[in-house]
C-alpha positions as CSV (number, residue, x, y, z in Angstrom):
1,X,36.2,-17.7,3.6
2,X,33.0,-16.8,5.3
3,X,30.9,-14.4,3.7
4,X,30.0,-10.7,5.3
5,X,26.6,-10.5,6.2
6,X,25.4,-8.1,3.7
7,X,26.8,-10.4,0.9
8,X,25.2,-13.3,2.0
9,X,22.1,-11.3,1.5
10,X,22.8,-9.7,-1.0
11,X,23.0,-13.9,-2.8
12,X,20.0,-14.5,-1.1
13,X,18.0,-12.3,-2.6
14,X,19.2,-13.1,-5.7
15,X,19.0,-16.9,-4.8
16,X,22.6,-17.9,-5.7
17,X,22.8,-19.2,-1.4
18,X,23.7,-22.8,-0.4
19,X,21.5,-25.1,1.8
20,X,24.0,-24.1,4.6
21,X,23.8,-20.2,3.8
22,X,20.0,-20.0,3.6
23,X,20.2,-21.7,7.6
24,X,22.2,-18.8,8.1
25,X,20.3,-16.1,6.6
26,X,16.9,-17.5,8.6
27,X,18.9,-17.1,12.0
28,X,20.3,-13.9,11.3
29,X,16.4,-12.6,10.6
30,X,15.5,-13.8,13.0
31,X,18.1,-12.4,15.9
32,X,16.6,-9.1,14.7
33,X,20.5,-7.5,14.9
34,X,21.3,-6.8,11.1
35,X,18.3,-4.8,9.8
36,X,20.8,-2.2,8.2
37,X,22.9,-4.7,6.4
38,X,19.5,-6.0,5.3
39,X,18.4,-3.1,4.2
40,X,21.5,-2.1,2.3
41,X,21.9,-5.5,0.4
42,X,17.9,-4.3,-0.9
43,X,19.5,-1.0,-1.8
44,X,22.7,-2.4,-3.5
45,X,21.0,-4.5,-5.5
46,X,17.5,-2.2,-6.7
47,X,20.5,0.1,-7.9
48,X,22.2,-2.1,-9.5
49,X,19.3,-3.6,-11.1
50,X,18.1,0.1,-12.1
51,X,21.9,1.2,-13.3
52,X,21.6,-1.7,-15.8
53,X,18.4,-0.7,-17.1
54,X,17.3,-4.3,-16.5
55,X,13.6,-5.3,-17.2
56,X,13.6,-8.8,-16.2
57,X,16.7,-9.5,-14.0
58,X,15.5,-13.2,-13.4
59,X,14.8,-12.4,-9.7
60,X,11.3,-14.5,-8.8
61,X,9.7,-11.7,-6.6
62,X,7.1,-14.3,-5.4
63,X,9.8,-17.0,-4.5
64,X,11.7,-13.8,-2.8
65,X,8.9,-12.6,-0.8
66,X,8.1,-16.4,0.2
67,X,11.4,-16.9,1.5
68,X,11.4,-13.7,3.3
69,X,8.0,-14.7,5.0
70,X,8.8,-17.6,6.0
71,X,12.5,-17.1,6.8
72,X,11.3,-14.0,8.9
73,X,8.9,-16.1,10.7
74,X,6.6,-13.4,10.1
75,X,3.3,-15.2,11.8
76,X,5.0,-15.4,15.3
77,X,7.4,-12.1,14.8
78,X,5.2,-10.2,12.6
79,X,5.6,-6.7,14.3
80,X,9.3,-6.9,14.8
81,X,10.1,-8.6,11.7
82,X,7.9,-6.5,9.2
83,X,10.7,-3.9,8.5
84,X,12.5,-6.7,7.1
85,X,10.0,-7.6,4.4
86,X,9.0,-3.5,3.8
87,X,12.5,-3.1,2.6
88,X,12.0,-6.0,0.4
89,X,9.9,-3.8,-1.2
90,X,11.2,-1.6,-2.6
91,X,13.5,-4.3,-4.8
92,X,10.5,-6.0,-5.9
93,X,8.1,-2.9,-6.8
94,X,11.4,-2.3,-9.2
95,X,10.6,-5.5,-11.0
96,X,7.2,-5.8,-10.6
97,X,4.3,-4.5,-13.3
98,X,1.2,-4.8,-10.7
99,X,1.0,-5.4,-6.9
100,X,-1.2,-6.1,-4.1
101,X,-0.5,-5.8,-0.2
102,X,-0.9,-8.9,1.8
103,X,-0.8,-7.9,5.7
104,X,2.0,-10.0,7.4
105,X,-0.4,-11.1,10.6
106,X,-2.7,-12.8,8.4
107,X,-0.4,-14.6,6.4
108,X,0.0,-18.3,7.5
109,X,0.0,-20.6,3.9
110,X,1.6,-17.9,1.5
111,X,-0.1,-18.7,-2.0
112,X,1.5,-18.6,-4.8
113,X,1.3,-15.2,-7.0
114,X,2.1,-13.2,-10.0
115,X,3.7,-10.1,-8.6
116,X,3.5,-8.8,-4.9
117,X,4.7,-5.6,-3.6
118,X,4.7,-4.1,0.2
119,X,4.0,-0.8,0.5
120,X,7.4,1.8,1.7
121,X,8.3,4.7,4.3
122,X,9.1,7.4,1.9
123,X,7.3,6.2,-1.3
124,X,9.4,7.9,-4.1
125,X,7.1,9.9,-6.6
126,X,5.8,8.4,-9.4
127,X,4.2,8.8,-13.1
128,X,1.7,5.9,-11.4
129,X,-1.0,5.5,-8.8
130,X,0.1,4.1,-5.7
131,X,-1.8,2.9,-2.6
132,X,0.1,2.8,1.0
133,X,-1.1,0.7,4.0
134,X,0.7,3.4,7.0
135,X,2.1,1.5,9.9
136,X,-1.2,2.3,11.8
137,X,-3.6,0.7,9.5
138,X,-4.8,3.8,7.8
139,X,-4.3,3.8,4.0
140,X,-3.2,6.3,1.7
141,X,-4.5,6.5,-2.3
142,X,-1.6,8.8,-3.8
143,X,-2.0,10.0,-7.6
144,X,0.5,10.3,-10.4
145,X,3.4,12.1,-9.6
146,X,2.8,12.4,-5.6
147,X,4.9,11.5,-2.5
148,X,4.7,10.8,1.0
149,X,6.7,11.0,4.0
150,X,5.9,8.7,7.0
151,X,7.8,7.2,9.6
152,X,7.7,3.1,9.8
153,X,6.1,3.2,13.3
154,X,3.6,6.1,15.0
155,X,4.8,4.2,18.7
156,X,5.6,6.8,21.3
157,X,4.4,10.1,19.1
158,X,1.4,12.3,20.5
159,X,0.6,12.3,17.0
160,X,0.5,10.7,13.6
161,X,2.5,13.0,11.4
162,X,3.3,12.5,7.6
163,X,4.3,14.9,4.6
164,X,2.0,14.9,1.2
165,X,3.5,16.3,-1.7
166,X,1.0,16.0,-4.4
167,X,-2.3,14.8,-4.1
168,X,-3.7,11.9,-1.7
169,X,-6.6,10.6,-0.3
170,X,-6.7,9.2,2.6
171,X,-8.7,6.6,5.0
172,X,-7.4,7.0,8.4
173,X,-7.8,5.1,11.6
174,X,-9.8,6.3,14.4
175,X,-7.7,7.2,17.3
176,X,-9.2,10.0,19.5
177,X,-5.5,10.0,21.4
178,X,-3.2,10.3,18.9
179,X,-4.6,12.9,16.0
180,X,-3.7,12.0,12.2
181,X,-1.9,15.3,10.7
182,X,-1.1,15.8,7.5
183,X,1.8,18.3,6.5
184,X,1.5,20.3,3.4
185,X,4.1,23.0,3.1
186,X,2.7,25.9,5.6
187,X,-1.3,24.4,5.9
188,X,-1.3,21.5,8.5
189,X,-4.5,19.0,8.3
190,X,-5.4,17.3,11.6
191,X,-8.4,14.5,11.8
192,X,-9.2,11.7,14.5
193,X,-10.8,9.4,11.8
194,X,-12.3,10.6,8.5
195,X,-11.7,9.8,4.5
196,X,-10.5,13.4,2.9
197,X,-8.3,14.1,-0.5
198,X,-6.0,16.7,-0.1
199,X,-4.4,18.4,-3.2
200,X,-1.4,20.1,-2.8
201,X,1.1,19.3,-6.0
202,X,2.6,23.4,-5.7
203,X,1.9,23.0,-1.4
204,X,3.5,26.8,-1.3
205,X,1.3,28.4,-3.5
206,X,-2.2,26.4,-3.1
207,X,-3.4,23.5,-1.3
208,X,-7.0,21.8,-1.1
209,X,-8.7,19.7,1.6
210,X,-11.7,17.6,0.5
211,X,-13.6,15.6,3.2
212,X,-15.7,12.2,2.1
213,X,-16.4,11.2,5.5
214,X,-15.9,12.9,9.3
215,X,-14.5,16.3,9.7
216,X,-11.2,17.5,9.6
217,X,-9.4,20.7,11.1
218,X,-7.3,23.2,8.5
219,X,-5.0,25.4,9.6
220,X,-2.1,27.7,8.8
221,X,1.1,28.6,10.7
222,X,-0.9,31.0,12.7
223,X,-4.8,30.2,13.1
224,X,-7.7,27.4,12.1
225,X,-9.0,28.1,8.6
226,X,-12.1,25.7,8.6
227,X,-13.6,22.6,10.1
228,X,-14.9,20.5,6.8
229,X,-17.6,18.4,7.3
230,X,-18.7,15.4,4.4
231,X,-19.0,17.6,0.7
232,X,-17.1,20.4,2.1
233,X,-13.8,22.0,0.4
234,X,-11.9,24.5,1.7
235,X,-9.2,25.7,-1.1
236,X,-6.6,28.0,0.1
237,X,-4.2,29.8,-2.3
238,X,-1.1,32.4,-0.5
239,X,-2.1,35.3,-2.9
240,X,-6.1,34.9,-1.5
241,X,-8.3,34.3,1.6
242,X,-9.5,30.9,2.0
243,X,-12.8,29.7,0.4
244,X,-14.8,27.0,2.3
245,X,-17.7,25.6,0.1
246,X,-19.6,22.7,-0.7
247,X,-18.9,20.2,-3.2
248,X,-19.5,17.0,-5.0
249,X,-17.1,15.0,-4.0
250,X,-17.4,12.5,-7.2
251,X,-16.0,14.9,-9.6
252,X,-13.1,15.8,-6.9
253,X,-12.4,12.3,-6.5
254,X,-12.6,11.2,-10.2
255,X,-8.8,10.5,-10.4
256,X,-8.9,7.8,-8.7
257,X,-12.0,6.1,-10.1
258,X,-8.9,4.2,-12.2
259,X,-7.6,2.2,-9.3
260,X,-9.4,-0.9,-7.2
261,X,-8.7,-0.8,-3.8
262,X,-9.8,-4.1,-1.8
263,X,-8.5,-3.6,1.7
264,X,-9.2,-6.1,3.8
265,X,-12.8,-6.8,2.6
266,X,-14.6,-10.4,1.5
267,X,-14.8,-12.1,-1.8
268,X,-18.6,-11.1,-1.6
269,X,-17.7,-7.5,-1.2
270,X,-14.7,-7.8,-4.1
271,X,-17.9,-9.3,-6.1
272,X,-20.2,-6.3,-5.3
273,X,-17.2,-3.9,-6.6
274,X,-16.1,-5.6,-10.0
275,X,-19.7,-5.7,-11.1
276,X,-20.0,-2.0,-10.1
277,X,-16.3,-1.8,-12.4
278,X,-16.6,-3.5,-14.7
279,X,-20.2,-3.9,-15.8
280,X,-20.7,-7.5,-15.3
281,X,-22.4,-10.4,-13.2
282,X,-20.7,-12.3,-10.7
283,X,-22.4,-15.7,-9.2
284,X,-21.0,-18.0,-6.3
285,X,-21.5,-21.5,-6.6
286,X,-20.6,-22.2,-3.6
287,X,-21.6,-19.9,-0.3
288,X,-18.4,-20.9,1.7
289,X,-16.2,-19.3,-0.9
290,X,-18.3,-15.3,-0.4
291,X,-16.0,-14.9,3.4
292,X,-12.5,-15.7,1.9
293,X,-10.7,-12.3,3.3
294,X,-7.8,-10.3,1.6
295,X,-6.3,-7.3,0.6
296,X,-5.3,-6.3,-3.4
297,X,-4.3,-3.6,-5.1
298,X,-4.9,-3.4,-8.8
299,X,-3.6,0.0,-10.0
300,X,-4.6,2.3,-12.9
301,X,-7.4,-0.4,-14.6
302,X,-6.4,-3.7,-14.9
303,X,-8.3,-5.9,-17.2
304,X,-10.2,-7.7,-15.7
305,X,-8.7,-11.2,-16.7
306,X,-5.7,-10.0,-14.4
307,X,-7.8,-9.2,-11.0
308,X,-9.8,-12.5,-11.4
309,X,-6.2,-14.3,-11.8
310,X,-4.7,-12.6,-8.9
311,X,-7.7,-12.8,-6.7
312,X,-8.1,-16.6,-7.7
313,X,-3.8,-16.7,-6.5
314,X,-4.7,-15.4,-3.2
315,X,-7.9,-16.9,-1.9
316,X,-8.0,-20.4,-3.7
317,X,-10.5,-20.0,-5.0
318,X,-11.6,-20.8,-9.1
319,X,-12.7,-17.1,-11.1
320,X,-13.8,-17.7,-14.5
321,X,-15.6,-15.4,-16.9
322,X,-17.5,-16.6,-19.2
323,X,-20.4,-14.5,-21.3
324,X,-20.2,-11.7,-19.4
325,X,-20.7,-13.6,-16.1
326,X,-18.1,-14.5,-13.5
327,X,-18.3,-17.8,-11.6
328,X,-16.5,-18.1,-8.3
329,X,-16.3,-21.7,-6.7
330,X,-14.1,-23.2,-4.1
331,X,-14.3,-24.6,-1.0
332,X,-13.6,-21.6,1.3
333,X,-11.2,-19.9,3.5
């Protein structure tokens, strides 16, 4: 008896299919009809795996996301076919201990990795960091215990809308005809391209906008409370007029000091940033290597043995430390 369609995925994410079911599975993807059975066979099973309390429930998330890719077809299909690997998500984030983002169009040789994660609509709060890559390119940096509400596509909206509860700092897009707004219970934050942190854990009672970079617009339910400007702060509490003032944005931003963010930067750049982290040299022996591009996510200060493996996994190339001094060889990208 043939199997129903969410069953079959259901196997194939736990990799119990035959040859002749795994053929199936790649069509079905690829017909682009059963995104909702897809998505509930990921459900079904990260409950399942979360009512048991299981730690390790022998599910490979790198052979699962490999398969995906490539049973996806994600280098020809990527735009359609994302969704399919964003649910996958949320499964392996439930297994997984540390994650980076790898954008679907770049992928075409998936290398083998420790743990990968994709980032998902609706991220549920957390005791952890997490950092989101929004369906426009712009990226979100949430803190512990913080959530966010976005849509999987901004396509045929005026604007780019999402829900902070918490705190957040974002690096948005420029995109002078669709404005980035920010919801946080009555103050609305709208921005064409800037890098702000908005804090807004108790959004009824207080909320407070940040900007790093570019200049955002404040308001309330009735009128514009500020334009901020790079340092600026405007901190608005129900019981009290708003106060706009200038800030150092270091201290403000000192939560997230923690986490190392490389979005789509070089290994030269990712050299320049672990030095600055954690305190030591880093050499190239070979030039080619320093334009490898990528995107990883190390959350809440890993050691620094785990971003050299990871960033070795996903460029190629050899990361050793030795006395204090990394060496970074390979043959390039």
């Amino acid at each position: 008896m043939e199997k129903n369609i969410k069953q079959l995925f259901i196997d194939f994410i736990e990799n119990r299919c035959t040859p002749s079911e795994i053929e199936r599975v790649q069509k079905l993807m690829r017909e682009d009809f059963y995104e909702q059975q897809w998505k509930e066979a990921i459900d079904e099973t990260g409950n399942r795996l979360s009512d048991e309390a299981v730690v390790d429930p022998g599910i490979n998330e790198v052979q699962l996301f490999n398969r995906i890719s490539i049973s996806a077809g994600i280098v020809s299909k990527a735009p359609k076919l994302y969704n399919w690997i964003s649910y996958a998500a949320g499964l392996i984030v439930c297994v997984g201990i540390g994650f980076w983002f790898l954008k679907a169009p770049q992928i075409k040789n998936p290398q083998p990795v420790v743990k990968v994660a994709l980032p998902v609509p609706s991220v549920v709060k957390s005791a952890e960091h997490k950092w989101i890559k929004l369906p426009d390119g712009s990226s979100v940096q949430l803190n512990a215990n913080s959530h966010l509400d976005y849509p999987e596509s901004f396509a045929g909206s005026a604007n780019r809308e999402v829900t902070l509860e918490g705190e957040g700092y974002f690096d948005i897009k420029h995109d002078a005809k669709h404005p980035f707004i920010i919801h946080t219970g009555k103050i609305k934050t709208t921005v064409l391209g800037t890098a702000f942190n908005i804090s807004a854990y108790h959004a009824e009672a207080g909320v407070t906008v940040t900007v790093t970079r570019g200049k955002v617009m404040v308001q309330d339910e009735q009128k514009t409370l500020a334009i901020l400007t790079p340092d600026q702060q405007l901190v608005w509490n129900k019981q009290a007029p708003p106060i706009k003032s200038n800030v150092k944005v270091e201290s403000i931003l000192a939560w997230k000091k923690s986490d190392l963010i490389m979005d789509d930067i070089t290994l030269a750049d990712a050299a320049k940033m672990i030095t600055e982290r954690y305190g030591i040299s880093v050499r190239f022996k070979n030039d080619k290597v320093k334009d490898c591009r990528f995107t990883a996510t190390f959350l809440n200060r890993n050691e620094i043995s785990q971003v050299l493996t990871v960033l070795g996994d996903i460029t190629g190339a050899s990361l050793t430390l030795n006395s204090g001094v990394v060496t970074i060889d390979g043959s390039g990208c």
